[in-house]
C-alpha positions as CSV (number, residue, x, y, z in Angstrom):
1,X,51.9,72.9,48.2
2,X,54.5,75.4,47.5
3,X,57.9,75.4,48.1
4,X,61.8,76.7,48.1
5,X,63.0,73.6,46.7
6,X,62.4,69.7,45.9
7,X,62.3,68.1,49.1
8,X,61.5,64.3,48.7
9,X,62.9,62.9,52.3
10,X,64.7,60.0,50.1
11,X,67.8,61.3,48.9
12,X,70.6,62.5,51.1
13,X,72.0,66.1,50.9
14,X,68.7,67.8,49.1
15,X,68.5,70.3,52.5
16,X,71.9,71.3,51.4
17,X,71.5,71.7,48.3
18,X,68.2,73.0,48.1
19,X,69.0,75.9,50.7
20,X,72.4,76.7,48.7
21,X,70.8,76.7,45.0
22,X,67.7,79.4,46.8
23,X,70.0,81.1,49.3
24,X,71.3,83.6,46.4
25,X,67.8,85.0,45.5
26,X,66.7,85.7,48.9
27,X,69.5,87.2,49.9
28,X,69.0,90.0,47.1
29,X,66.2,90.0,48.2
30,X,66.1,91.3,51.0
31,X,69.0,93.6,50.6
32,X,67.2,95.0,47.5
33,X,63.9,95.4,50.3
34,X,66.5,97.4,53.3
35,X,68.1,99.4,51.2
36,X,64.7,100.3,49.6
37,X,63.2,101.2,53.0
38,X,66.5,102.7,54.3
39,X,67.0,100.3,57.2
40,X,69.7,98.5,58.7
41,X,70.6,94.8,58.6
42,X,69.7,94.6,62.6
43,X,65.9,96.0,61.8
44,X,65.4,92.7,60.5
45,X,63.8,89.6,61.4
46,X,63.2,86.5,59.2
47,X,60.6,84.7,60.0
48,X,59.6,81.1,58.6
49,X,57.2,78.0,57.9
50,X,58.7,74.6,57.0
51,X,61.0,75.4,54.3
52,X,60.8,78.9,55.0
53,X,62.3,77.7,58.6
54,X,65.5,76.1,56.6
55,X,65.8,79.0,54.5
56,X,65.6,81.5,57.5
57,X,68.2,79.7,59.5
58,X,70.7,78.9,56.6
59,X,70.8,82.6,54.9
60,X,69.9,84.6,58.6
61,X,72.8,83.1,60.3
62,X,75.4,83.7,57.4
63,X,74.7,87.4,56.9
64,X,77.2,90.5,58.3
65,X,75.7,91.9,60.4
66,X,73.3,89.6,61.4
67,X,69.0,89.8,61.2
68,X,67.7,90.7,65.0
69,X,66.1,87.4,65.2
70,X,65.0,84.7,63.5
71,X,61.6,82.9,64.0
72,X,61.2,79.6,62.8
73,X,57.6,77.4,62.9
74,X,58.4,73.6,61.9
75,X,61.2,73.2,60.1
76,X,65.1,72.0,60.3
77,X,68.5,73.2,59.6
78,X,70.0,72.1,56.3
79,X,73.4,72.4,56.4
80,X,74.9,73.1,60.0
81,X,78.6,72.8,57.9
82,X,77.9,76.1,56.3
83,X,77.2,78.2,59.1
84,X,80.0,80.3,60.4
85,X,81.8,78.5,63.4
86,X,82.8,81.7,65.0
87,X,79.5,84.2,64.5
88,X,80.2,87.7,64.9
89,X,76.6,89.8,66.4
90,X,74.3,86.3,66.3
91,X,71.0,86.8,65.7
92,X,68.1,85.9,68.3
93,X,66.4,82.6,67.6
94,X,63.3,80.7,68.4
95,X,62.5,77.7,67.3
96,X,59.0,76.2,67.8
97,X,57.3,72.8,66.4
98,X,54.2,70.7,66.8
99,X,54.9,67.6,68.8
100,X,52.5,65.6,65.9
101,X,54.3,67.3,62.9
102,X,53.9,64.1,60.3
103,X,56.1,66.6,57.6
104,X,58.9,67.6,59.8
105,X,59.0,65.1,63.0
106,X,59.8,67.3,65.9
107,X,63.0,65.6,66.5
108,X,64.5,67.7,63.5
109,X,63.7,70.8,65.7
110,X,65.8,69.0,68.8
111,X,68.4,68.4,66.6
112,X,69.1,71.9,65.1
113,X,68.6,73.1,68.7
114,X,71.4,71.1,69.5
115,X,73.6,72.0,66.6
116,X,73.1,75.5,66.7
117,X,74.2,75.4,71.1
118,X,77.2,74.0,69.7
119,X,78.4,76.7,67.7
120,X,77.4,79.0,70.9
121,X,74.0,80.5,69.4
122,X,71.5,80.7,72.3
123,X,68.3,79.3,70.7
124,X,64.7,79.3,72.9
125,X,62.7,76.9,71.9
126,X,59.0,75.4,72.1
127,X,57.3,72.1,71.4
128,X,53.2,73.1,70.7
129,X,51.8,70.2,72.2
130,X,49.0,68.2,69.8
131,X,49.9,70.4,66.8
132,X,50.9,69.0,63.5
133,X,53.1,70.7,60.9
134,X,51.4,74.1,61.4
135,X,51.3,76.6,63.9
136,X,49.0,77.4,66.8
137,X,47.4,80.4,68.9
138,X,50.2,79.9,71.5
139,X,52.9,79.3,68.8
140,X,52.2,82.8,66.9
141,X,51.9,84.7,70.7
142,X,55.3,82.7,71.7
143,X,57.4,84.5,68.1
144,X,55.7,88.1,68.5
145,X,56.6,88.5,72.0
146,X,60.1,87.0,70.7
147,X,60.2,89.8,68.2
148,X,59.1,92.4,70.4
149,X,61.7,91.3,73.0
150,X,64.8,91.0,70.1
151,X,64.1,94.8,68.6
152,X,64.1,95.8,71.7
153,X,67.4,94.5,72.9
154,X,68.6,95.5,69.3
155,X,68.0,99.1,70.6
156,X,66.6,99.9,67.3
157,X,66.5,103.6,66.7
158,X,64.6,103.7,63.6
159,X,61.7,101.5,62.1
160,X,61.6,97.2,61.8
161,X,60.9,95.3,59.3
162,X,60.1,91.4,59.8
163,X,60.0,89.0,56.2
164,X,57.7,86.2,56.7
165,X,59.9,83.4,55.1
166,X,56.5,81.3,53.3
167,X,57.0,77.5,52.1
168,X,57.3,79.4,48.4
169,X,59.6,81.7,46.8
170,X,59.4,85.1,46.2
């Protein structure tokens, strides 16, 4: 498969590191992509797979102002150090995970639950019961309702734009 960064399980820190070293590009990324469609930093929602989870979590929760939300489908949060302690506007999260995931085990989607209450950011969170390390029917309803409900309370006057967050670069 594709992915962000080398992530082998064995060697301690490679979340960190992995998220720091890719962090950068998406970043300019997506500035480059609101600025080009004349939007603002709340019209946006990162949305992400695996990786794309750990990479939506580390680089949406350290940008001013903040994305609307932040979907993410079986993944983790790398490095719960670098986060800001005291978050300004905090994005909207959801967290969701297959109670079967072999990849990601679904503890990994407790834990950042947990991390993340800790630094005060309300998370919602659901465990797709019998699913692996994908996502299901109930899963992808569960995240656009959350979107629907986090532009809304955004009180976005102008267009929205949501980045799918793949297990791959850009």
């Amino acid at each position: 498969g594709r992915q962000w960064f080398n992530l082998t399980f064995r060697e301690a820190g490679e979340l960190d590191r992995g998220v720091k070293q890719a962090g950068p590009a998406l970043n300019a990324f997506l500035d480059t992509e609101l600025k080009r469609h004349n939007l603002s930093a709340r019209a946006l929602a990162l949305v992400g797979f695996s990786q794309g989870t750990m990479m939506a979590l580390a680089v949406g929760l350290q940008r001013n102002p903040s994305p609307a939300a932040i979907v993410g489908y079986s993944g983790a949060l790398a490095d719960v150090a670098a986060l800001p302690q005291q978050p300004g506007s905090a994005p909207a999260i959801l967290l969701v995970h297959g109670d079967m995931d072999e990849v990601i085990p679904v503890d990994a989607m407790l834990i950042a639950r947990e991390q993340l209450a800790q630094l005060g950011l309300p998370v919602e969170w659901h465990v797709a019961e019998g699913i692996g390390h994908g996502i299901d029917g109930e899963g992808l309803r569960l995240g656009g309702a959350f979107l629907k409900q986090a532009f809304a309370a955004a009180q976005l006057t102008q267009g929205s734009w949501v980045l799918h967050i793949p297990d791959m670069p850009l």
